[in-house]
Structures are given as C-alpha cells and as structure tokens.
C-alpha positions as CSV (number, residue, x, y, z in Angstrom):
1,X,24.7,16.7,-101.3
2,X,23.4,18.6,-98.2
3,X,20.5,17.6,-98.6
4,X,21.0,13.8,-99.5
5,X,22.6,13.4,-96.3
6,X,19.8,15.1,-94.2
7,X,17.2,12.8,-95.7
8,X,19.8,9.5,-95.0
9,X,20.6,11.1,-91.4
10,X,16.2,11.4,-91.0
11,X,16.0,7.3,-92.1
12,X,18.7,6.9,-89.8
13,X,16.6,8.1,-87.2
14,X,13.8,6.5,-88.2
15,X,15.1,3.2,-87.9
16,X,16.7,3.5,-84.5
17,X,13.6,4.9,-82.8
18,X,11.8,1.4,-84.7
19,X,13.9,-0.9,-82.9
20,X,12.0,-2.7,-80.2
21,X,12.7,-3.0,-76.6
22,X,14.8,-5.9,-75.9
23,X,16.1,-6.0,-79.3
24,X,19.4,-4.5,-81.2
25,X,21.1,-3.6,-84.3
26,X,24.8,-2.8,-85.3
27,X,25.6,0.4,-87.3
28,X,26.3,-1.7,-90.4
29,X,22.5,-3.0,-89.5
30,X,20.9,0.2,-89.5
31,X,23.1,1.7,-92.7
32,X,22.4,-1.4,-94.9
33,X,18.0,-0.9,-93.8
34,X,18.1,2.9,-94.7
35,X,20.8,2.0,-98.1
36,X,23.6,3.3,-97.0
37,X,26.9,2.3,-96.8
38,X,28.8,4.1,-94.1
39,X,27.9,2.8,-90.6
40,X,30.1,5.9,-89.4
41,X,27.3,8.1,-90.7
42,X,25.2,6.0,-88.1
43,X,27.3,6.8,-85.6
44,X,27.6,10.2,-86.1
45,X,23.7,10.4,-85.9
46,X,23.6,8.7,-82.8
47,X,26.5,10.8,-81.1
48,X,24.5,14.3,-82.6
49,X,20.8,13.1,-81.8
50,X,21.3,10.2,-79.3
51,X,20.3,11.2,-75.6
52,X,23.4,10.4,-73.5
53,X,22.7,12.3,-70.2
54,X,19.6,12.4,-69.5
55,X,16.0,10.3,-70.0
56,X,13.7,13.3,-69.7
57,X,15.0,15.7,-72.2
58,X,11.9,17.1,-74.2
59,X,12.2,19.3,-77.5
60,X,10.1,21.6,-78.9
61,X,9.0,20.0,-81.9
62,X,5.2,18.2,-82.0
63,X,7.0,15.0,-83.5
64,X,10.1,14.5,-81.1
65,X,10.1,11.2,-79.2
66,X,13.3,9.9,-77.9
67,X,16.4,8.3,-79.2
68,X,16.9,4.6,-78.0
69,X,20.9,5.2,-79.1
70,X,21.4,2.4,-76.3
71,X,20.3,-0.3,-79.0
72,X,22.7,0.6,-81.6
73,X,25.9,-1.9,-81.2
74,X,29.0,-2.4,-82.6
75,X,29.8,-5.5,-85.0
76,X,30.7,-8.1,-82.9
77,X,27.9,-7.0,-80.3
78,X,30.1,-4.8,-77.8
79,X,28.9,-1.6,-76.4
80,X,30.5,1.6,-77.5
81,X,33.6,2.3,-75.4
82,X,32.7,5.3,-74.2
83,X,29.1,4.8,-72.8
84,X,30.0,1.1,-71.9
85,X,28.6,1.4,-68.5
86,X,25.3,3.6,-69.4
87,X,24.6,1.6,-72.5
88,X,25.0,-2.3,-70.7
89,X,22.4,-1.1,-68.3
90,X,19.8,0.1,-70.5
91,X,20.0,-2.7,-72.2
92,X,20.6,-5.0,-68.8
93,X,16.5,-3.4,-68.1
94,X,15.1,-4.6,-71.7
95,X,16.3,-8.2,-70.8
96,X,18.8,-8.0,-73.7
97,X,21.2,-10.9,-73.0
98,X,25.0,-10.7,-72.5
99,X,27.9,-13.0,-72.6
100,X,30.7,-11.0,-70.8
101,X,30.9,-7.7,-72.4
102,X,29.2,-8.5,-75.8
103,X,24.8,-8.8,-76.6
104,X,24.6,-12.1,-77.3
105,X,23.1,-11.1,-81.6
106,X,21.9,-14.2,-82.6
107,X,19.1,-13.8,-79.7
108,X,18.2,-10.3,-80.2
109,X,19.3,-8.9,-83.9
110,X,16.4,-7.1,-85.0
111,X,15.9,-7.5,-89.0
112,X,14.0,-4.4,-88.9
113,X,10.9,-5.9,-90.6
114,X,9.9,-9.1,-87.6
115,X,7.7,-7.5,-84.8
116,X,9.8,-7.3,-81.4
C-alpha cells in the first residue's frame, strides 16, 4: 500500500510541476490526471512538498526543481485559506485572472495535455 501511494504522491508531483505559468488546476484536476480519487491526497502533497516560505530553497537531489503549489486551487477557484495572500500574488505575477477572491477557471484551467 506503501508503496502504491508513493508512486500516486510522485505523479502527483509530476503533474503540478507540468502546469504552465499563467495557468491552474483544482485538486480534483490534478487527482482525476494521475487516476486517483482523493483530491485530499493532493493536498497533502502540496502541504508536504510545496514550497511555502521561501523561492530559493535548493535540495540536494540532481532532479529537484521547484513546486509551483501556488497553481493548485480549490473547486470553485479560491485560494487555499491559509496562503490566501502568498498564493493570489503569485498567481497575480503569471497574469492569472481574478474575479474578487476566485481565478476566473474557464480562462485558465489547464487540461493537462493543451500547451500553456
């Protein structure tokens, strides 16, 4: 089981780190591309992988490129609560468009196949 869930948590990955700039998915998006089910699971990726503090943090590892968590919305195309203010602005700088507090998704859902 372990191991089923590190190889779905690796797509999950995957996928986020795909997304272009200037474009989003939901959780629900991103678990129904990599087969899944459980847009919590997503979320739980993010919230252990996703950079929230800082845009410079380097690993160690040769393949390690960073997290664009910032692109990964809710349902109906509001921010998580939490990193509201951090997560509008990054997305403010990739032109992604807003109506009040929600991306407007019908302008910038990525598919996960289209080019950005």
């Amino acid at each position: 089981m372990a191991e089923a869930e590190a190889r779905v948590d690796e797509q999950i990955l995957a996928c986020v780190r795909s997304i272009p700039r200037g474009r989003v998915m939901t959780y629900g998006d991103v678990a129904e591309y990599v087969g899944s089910n459980a847009p919590r699971q997503v979320g739980r990726v993010l919230s252990e992988y996703g950079d929230t503090d800082s845009d410079d943090v380097l690993d160690d590892s040769p393949h390690w490129q960073p997290l664009p968590w910032h692109r990964v919305l809710r349902a109906d195309g509001r921010c998580a609560p939490h990193l509201f203010l951090r997560q509008r602005a990054l997305l403010l700088l990739e032109g992604v468009p807003f109506r009040g507090d929600r991306v407007l998704l019908r302008e910038c859902r990525w598919d996960g196949v289209s080019p950005g």
